[in-house]
Phi, psi and omega in degrees: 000122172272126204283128162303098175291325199311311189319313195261019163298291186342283209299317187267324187274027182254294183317311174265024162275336184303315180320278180306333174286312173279019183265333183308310223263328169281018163233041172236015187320123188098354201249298197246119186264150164207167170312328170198146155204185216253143163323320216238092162298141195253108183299335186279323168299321155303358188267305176302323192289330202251328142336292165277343181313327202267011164243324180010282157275336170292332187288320174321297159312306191279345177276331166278346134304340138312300163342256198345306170310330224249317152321319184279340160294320182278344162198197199267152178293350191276293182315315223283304180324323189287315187295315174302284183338284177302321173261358155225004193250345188245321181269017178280351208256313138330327156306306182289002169236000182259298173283302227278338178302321165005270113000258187341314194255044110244358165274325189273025166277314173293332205260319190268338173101328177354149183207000159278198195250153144010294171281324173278336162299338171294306160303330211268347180285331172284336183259358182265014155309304155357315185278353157339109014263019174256081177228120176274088185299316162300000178262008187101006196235188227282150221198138172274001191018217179322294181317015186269328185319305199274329155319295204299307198272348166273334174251095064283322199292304214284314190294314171318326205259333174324286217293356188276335186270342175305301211285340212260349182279334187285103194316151155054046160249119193208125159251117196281124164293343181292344212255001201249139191190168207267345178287340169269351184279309186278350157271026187253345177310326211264003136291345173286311193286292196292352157337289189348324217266347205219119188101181188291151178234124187218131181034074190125308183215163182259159203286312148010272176335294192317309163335294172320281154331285143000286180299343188271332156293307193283326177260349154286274185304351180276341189294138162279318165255035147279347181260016179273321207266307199294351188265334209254299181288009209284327170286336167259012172266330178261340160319306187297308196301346212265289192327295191309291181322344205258304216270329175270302186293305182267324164284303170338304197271310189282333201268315179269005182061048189264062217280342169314334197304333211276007177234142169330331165297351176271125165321303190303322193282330177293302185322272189306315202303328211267350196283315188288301192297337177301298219279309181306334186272313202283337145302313170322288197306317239238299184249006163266337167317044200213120171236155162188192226294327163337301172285322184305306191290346162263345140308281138024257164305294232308316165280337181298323180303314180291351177238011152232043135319289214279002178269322207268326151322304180297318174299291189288343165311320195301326202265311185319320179302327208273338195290182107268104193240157186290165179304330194288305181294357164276333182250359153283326182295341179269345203280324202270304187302314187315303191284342154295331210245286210282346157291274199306339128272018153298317187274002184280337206267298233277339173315351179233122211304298191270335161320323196264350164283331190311299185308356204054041161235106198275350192196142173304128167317157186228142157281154159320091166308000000 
């Protein structure tokens, strides 16, 4: 089987788009609630956030349904579990006691004023669960913060591997690739979009969706010639998207002020997100399709990155808002150190054995010979 590097290109460079994004939010203040943000809001900064919000996680999703297609060739639905558990279940649950109080003891230092220590935010981020479902997690209290993805993508993989072994029981279910072409490809937005409509809702899409998105990864896009057609379409598919965005999101939404668009119940916001993840695989595909030592390590890195950016972010905002320097030189400064700061507790991690299993990083990286 030949492995796609582009997916796993796809996948770190989504990840390290978080940077600028969630960097973004601390300069959408009135747009956007975060763990801290700045007196001096930014249109361009609200531009960026609403600009990537609506493919992001759809792009994420479908690529770990891909994954998924591509694991199970390779290992047992047994193998498969054990492997979800150890890379996601064990560092999301290692996360909520590592990462996210963190979190926690600089948004109640900035939002609250907080003057105590560490061990009480810490306590007060596990005890204000209680207060479920009124819990203001950017306010310090207790918050699955980032870490709802890999929760989230751990029950889905385990509800996703059923329906996958249900279907394989089932007679004369076959989906012909021959009958898929970009106009059924570009109409898969409107089950997604009405998904939306039903279940928990998290940045955008509802966990339903997301599900979806997945199985759309694993039974479309693993397919070769659906990544032949997006690839084959790629330039008026990413043509399409930067219209929508420009035209839907940032005039529509921002300019004219229609702010329903900027939520998943809006047709426009599915619409722009799915238009983006087509035209990003099919870009992907076309100049991404490539490894070395580069990619490999950045492959690698990608999920340990993901799950300590936003503490290490949210920690140098706190200090950087205090300097005064214009907002532009502030939010590079937190977008450049952040992304410096958090590789550097990547190589500190993964050297250490049992930490670095924490991380879901099961065996020391090999170099590219």
């Amino acid at each position: 089987m030949v492995r796609l590097h582009y997916i796993d290109n796809l996948r770190w460079i989504g990840i390290l788009m978080l940077f600028p994004f969630h960097t973004a939010f601390i300069f959408s203040a009135g747009w956007y609630g975060y763990y801290v943000s700045s007196d001096y809001p930014s249109a361009a900064a609200h531009g960026l956030a609403v600009a990537v919000e609506p493919w992001i996680m759809p792009l994420l999703f479908c690529i770990a349904g891909m994954s998924t297609k591509f694991a199970l060739q390779k290992r047992t639905p047994q193998m498969y579990l054990k492997d979800r558990v150890t890379k996601l279940l064990v560092p999301f649950l290692a996360g909520m006691v590592l990462i996210c109080p963190f979190i926690a003891y600089f948004a109640l230092r900035f939002h609250t004023g907080y003057k105590g220590n560490f061990t009480g935010a810490f306590v007060h981020f596990f005890s204000s669960i209680r207060n479920f479902p009124d819990l203001n997690g950017t306010g310090g209290d207790f918050s699955l913060d980032h870490l709802w993805f890999i929760l989230s993508l751990f029950i889905i993989s385990v509800v996703a591997l059923g329906v996958i072994l249900l279907v394989q029981w089932l007679p004369r279910l076959y989906l012909n690739p021959k009958k898929v072409n970009l106009p059924v490809l570009v109409l898969l937005f409107v089950p997604v979009w009405l998904l939306n409509f039903v279940g928990i809702y998290e940045t955008g899409y509802s966990l339903i969706s997301y599900f979806a998105l997945f199985l759309i990864g694993y039974y479309l896009f693993a397919m070769d010639q659906v990544q032949a057609i997006v690839e084959k379409y790629r330039v008026v598919l990413l043509v399409s998207w930067i219209v929508l965005t420009i035209g839907v999101m940032l005039v529509y939404g921002m300019i004219l002020g229609h702010f329903e668009v900027f939520w998943g119940y809006s047709a426009l916001f599915v619409l722009t997100g799915w238009i983006g993840v087509l035209a990003f695989m099919g870009v992907g595909r076309h100049l991404f399709d490539m490894t070395n030592n580069f990619t490999s390590y950045m492959g690698a890195a990608s999920y340990p990155v993901y799950i300590i950016h936003q503490a290490v972010l949210v920690v140098i905002a706190y200090y950087v808002l205090m300097i005064e320097i214009p907002p532009a030189q502030q939010y590079a400064a937190i977008m450049i150190f952040s992304i410096l700061l958090t590789f550097a507790c990547y190589e500190i991690v993964r050297k250490i054995p049992v930490v670095r299993a924490l991380f879901g990083i099961t065996r020391p990286q090999k170099k590219i010979s």
